[in-house]
C-alpha angles and dihedrals in degrees: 000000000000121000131224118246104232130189115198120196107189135126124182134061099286099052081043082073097029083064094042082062091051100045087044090046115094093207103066128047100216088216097176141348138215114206137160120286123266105281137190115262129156140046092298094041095237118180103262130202115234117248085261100056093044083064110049104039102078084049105065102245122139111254139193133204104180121172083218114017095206098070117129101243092050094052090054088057098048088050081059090071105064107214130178097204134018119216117202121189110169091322091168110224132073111267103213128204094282092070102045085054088072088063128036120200085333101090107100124186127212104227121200092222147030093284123229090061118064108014112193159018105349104035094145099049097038097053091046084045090048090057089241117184084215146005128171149174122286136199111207130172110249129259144168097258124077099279086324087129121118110273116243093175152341139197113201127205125197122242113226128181098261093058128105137182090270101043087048094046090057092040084057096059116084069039095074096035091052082057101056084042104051116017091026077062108038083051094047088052096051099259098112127076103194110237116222117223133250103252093201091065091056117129127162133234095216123190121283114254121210089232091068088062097080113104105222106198094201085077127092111280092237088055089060095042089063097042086055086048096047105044092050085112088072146273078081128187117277129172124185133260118192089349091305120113113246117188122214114215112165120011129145135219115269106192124204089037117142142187144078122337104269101010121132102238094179145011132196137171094272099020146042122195127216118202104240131192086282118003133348145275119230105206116217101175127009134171117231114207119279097011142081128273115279139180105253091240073069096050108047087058087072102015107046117191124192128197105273104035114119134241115199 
């Protein structure tokens, strides 16, 4: 049985599993890989390989690691390879036309939501912020415009209440495999007739902006609740408390609480509660500045609160 050259572009965490799947796939030959270049990371800001390159390189597979991947010469090297597909997950730079040209109709794209809803940089965290019932993982074929290709596929996943960003982001992930196992397939055979999307159901995951960060206690408590679980990513939600950023990691919903804006309206030995616009929201881990994350039966050792005192 042949095998189908394959070229992957991808760079963070999440492509990182999307390519185990493929090396470990019969049915398709990795033949080379475009990633990020090296960046700084840690306390001492050494360069750093991505995930992806992290992965391929013990294993022998031409890799790339272009500041800007349309140049001319790269995409001479990446022509060398010969590949029959090209496979994209959160690759991080704008493929131009030049690249699409390599492969025509055959560069497929690994999308964090059910496109046509929430094109973009920031799927994940905008669908959880949005207060969506559901969300999932896409496989489009790739255009020029933002998400705009053809769907060959999707795998939804139900948000409950107890999700956040990073808990959906590793739930998507045999997703997103299943898909480049199953529908890349079913599309390259022949099997799979791409399904345009509805343009009037376009909305767009833009980035998040620090500014949304800021937990306004005058909203529905559900609201914020969604805005902590989406932002767990990072940058994460934070509010202030004598002046000092706290911010706010994992909290729930407690309905029927009352009180002022901003007021602690109950304290335990794991939680405290602030009153909301309706409701309240019982905190479970916070981060105080300037220091690690913490449970809050940690925090309130050095950090006691009292009903009544105020968040901002």
């Amino acid at each position: 049985m042949s095998r189908i050259r394959t070229a992957f572009f991808g760079t963070p965490d999440f492509a990182r599993t999307c390519l185990e799947g493929l090396i470990k796939d019969a049915h398709f030959e990795v033949v080379g890989v475009v990633t990020q270049p090296d960046r700084p990371a840690g306390r001492h800001l050494k360069l750093q390989p991505s995930p992806v390159k992290d992965l391929v390189q013990p294993l022998g597979i031409p890799v790339l690691c272009p500041e800007n991947v349309n140049e001319p010469a790269v995409l001479e090297a990446i022509s060398q390879w010969k590949a029959e597909v090209a496979v994209v997950v959160a690759f991080g730079q704008i493929l131009k036309q030049g690249i699409l040209d390599l492969f025509p109709r055959k560069i497929v794209n690994v999308h964090a939501s059910l496109l046509p809803r929430w094109r973009g940089a920031a799927p994940i965290q905008r669908a959880i912020m949005a207060g969506d019932n559901e969300t999932g993982v896409c496989l489009q074929v790739l255009v020029l415009k933002l998400d705009a290709g053809d769907v060959l596929g999707t795998r939804k996943l139900n948000l409950d209440e107890g999700l956040d960003a990073m808990d959906v982001h590793e739930k998507m992930k045999p997703l997103a495999v299943e898909l480049l196992s199953v529908d890349l397939m079913d599309y390259l055979r022949g099997n799979l007739s791409p399904i345009p999307q509805d343009e009037s159901r376009v909305t767009y995951a833009s980035k998040i902006d620090k500014a949304e960060c800021r937990i306004d206690w005058s909203r529905k408590a559900v609201e914020l609740s969604n805005q902590i679980r989406g932002l767990a990513m990072g940058p994460s939600a934070a509010c202030r408390r004598e002046g000092q950023i706290l911010k706010v990691l994992k909290a729930k919903v407690a309905p029927g609480m009352k009180g002022q804006p901003g007021a602690v309206v109950g304290v335990d030995e794991n939680s405290f509660t602030v009153a909301c616009g309706s409701d309240g929201l019982q905190v479970f881990l916070v981060q105080p500045e300037s220091r690690a994350r913490m449970a809050v039966k940690e925090y309130l050792k050095g950090y006691p609160l009292a009903v009544g005192q105020m968040l901002e």
